[in-house]
C-alpha positions as CSV (number, residue, x, y, z in Angstrom):
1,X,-19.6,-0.3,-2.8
2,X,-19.4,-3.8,-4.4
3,X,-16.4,-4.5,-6.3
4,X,-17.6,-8.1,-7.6
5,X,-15.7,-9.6,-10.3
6,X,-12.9,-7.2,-9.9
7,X,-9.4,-8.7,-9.3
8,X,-7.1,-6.7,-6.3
9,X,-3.6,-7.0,-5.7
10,X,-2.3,-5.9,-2.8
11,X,1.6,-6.0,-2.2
12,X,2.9,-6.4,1.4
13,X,-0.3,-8.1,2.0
14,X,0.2,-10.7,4.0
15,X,0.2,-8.9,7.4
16,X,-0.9,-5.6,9.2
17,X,-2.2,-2.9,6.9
18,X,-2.1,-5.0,4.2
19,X,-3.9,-8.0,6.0
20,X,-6.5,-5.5,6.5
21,X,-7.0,-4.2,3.1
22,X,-7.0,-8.1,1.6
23,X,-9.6,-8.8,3.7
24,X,-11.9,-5.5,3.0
25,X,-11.5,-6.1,-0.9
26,X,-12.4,-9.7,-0.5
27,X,-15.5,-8.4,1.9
28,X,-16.3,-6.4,-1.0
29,X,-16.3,-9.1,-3.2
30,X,-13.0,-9.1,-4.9
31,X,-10.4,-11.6,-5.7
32,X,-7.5,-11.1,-4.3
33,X,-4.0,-11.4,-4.8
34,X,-2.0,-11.9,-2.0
35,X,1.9,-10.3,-3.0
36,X,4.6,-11.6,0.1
37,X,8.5,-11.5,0.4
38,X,8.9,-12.8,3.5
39,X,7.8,-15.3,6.1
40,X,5.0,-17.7,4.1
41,X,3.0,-18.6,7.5
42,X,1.6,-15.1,7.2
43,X,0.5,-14.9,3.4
44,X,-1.1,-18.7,4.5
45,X,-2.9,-17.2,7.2
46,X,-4.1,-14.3,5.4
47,X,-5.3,-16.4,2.2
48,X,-7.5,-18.5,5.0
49,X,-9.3,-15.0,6.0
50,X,-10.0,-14.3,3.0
51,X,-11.5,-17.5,1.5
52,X,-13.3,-17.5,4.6
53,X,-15.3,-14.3,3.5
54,X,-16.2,-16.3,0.2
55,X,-13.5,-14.8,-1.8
56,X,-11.0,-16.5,-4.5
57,X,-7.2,-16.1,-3.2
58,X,-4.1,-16.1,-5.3
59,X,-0.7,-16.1,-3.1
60,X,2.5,-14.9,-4.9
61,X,6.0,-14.4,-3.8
62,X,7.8,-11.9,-5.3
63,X,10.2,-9.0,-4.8
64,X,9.0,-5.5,-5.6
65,X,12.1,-4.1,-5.6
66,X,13.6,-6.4,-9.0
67,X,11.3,-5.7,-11.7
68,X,12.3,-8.8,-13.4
69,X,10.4,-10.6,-10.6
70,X,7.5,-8.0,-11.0
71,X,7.1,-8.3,-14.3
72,X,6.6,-12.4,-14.2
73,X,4.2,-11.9,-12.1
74,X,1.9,-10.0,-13.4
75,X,2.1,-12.0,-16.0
76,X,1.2,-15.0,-14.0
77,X,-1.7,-12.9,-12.4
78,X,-3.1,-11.7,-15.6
79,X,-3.0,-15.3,-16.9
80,X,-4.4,-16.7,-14.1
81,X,-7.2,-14.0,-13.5
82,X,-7.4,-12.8,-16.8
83,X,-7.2,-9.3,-15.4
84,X,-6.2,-6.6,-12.5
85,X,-8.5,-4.0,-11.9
86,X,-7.1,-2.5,-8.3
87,X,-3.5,-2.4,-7.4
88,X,-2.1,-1.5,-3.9
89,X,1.5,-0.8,-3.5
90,X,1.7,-1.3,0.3
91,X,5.0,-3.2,0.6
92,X,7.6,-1.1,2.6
93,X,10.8,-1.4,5.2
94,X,12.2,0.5,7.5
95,X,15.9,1.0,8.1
96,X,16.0,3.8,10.8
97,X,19.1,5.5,11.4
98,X,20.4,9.1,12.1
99,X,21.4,11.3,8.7
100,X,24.7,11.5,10.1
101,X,25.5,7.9,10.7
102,X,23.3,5.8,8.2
103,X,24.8,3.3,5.6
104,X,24.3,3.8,2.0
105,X,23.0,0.7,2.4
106,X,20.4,1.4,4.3
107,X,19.2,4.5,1.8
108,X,19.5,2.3,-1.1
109,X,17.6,-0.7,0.6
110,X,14.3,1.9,1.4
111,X,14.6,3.2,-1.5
112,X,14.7,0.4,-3.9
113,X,11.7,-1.2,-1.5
114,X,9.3,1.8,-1.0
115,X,9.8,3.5,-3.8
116,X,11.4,1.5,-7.3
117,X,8.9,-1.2,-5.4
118,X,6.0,0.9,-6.1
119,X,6.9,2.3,-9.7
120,X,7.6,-1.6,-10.6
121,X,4.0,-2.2,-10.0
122,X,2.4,0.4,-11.3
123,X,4.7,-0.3,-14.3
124,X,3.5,-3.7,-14.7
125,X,-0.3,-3.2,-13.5
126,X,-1.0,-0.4,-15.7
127,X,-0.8,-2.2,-18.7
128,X,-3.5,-4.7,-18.5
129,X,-5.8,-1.6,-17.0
130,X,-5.5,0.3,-20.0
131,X,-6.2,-2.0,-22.3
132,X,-9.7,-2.7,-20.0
133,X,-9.7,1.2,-20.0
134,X,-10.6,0.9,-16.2
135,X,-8.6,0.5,-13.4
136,X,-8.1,1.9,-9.8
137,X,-4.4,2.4,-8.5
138,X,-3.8,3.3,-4.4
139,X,-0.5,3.8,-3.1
140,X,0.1,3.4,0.2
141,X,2.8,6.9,1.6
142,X,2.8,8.2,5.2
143,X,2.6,11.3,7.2
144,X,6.0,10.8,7.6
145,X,6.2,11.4,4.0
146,X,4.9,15.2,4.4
147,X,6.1,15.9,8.1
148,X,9.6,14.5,8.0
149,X,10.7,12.2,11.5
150,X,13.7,12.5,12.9
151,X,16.0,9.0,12.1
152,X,14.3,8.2,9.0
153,X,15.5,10.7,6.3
154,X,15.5,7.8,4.2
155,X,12.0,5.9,4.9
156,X,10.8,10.1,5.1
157,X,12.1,10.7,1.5
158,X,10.8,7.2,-0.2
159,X,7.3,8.0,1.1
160,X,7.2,11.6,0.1
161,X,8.5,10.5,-3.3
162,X,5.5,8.0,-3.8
163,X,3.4,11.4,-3.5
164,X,5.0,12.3,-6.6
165,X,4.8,9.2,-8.4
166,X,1.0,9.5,-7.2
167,X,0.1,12.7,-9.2
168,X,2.3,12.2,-12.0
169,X,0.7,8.8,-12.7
170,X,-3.0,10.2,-12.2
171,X,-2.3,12.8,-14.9
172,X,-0.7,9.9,-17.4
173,X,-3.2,7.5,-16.9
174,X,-6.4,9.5,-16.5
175,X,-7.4,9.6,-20.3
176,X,-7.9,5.7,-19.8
177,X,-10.4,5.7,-16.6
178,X,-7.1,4.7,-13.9
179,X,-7.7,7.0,-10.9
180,X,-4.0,6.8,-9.0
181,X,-4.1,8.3,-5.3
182,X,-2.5,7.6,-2.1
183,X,-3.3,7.0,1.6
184,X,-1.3,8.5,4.0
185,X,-1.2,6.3,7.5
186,X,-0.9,8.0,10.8
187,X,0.4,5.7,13.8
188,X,-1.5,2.4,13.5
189,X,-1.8,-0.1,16.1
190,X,0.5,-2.8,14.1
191,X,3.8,-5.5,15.1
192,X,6.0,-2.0,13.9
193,X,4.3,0.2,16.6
194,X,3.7,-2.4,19.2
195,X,7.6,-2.5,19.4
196,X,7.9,1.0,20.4
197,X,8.9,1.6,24.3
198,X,6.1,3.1,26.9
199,X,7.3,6.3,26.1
200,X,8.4,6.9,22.6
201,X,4.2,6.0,22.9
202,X,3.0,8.4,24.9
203,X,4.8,11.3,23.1
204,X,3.1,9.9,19.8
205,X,0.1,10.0,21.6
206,X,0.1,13.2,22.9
207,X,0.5,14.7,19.3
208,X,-2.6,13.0,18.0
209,X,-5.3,15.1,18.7
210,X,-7.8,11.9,18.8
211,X,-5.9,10.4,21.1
212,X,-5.4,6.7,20.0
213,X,-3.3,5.2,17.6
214,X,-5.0,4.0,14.5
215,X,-6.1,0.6,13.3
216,X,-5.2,-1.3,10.1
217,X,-9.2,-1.1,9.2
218,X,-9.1,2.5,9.1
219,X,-6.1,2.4,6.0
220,X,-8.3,0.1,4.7
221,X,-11.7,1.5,4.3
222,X,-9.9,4.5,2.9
223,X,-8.2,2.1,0.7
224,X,-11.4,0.5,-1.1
225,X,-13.5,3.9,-1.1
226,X,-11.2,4.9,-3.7
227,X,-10.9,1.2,-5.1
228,X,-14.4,1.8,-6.0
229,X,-17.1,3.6,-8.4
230,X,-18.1,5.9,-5.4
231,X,-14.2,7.4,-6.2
232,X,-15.0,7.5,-9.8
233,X,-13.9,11.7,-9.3
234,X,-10.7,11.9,-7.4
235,X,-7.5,11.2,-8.7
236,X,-4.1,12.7,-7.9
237,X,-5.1,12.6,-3.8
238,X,-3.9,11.9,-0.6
239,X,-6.1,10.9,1.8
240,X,-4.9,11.5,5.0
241,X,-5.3,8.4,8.0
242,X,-4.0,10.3,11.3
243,X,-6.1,10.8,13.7
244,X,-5.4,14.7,13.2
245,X,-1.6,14.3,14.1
246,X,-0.8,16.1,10.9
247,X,-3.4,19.3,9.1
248,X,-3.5,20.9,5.9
């Protein structure tokens, strides 16, 4: 599954999942592009990796949530790499709270992150893919996203929403080669779940019938199967990451 000469760019990629998948694309020969928000050191780190695997490494701040921001830089990273060929939406935040008692803020903020983030993107990546008449879109949801989790109606409803978004783009873009699917993450060992106390662990545990949490590898192998030709067929799809914690 070589991707040579394709361009990736992967938002939320400085850390965690999105470490993960940078550095599978650039071990599959890609050039990457390193989308960040937040705390530099990471995206610095991250671009190291990945020019250590013999990869090229663009690093870009931006905000997926204002698509005036979005829309500049694509249009930096299509003059820069004269195309985009894979796009992962991975950026996301949390801002847990009870149905009863959250803010509007905290809605608004998940929303406009997780979901607008991802629609921005795909907005702005699309465009250069259909004029190649090739391109391979993955969008990064959750099983939270189908099974609902108590405290986060709001993270919950912006990751069953990029389901939508999913299958609504595959049937748009279909008629010019862009496959659009989705991964959905169990519980992966990352700086989110390490935070979690002893027990809060071993309940998750308990419900996953592999026993383990998952690592940021398995999202991305799942990730650049259907970034490449071997995917050529599937579109519309959510692959599920979860250790068997959610069926069906």
């Amino acid at each position: 599954m070589s991707l040579a000469g394709k361009v990736a760019v992967v938002t939320g990629g400085s850390r965690g999942i999105g470490r993960a998948i940078c550095l599978r694309l650039a071990n599959m020969g890609a050039r990457v592009v390193i989308n960040y928000v937040s705390r530099p050191e990471a995206a610095e780190e991250t671009r190291a990796q990945v020019e250590a695997l013999g990869s090229e490494c663009v690093v870009l701040k931006f905000d997926v949530a204002k698509s005036a921001e979005v829309q500049e830089a694509f249009k930096q990273i299509t003059a820069e790499c004269g195309r985009i060929d894979i796009l992962v939406c991975n950026a996301g935040i949390t801002r847990d709270g009870l149905l009863a008692t959250m803010k509007e803020e905290a809605w608004d903020e998940v929303m406009a992150v997780n979901l607008k983030g991802a629609f921005n993107c795909i907005k702005a990546g699309c465009r250069p893919m259909m004029k190649q008449r090739w391109g391979r879109i993955i969008i990064i949801t959750s099983v939270v996203g189908f099974a609902g989790n108590a405290g986060q109606a709001n993270y919950s409803a912006a990751k069953a929403g990029l389901v939508g978004l999913t299958r609504s783009s595959a049937r748009e873009l279909a008629s010019r080669s862009i496959t659009v699917n989705c991964v959905a993450p169990g519980y992966i060992d990352t700086e989110m779940t390490s935070e979690l106390p002893d027990k809060v662990k071993e309940k998750i545990l308990a419900e996953i019938p592999l026993g383990s949490l998952g690592k940021p590898e398995d999202i991305a192998a799942a990730v650049t199967y259907l970034a490449s030709d071997d995917a050529r067929y599937v579109t519309g799809q959510a692959i599920h990451v979860n250790g068997g914690m959610l069926m069906g």
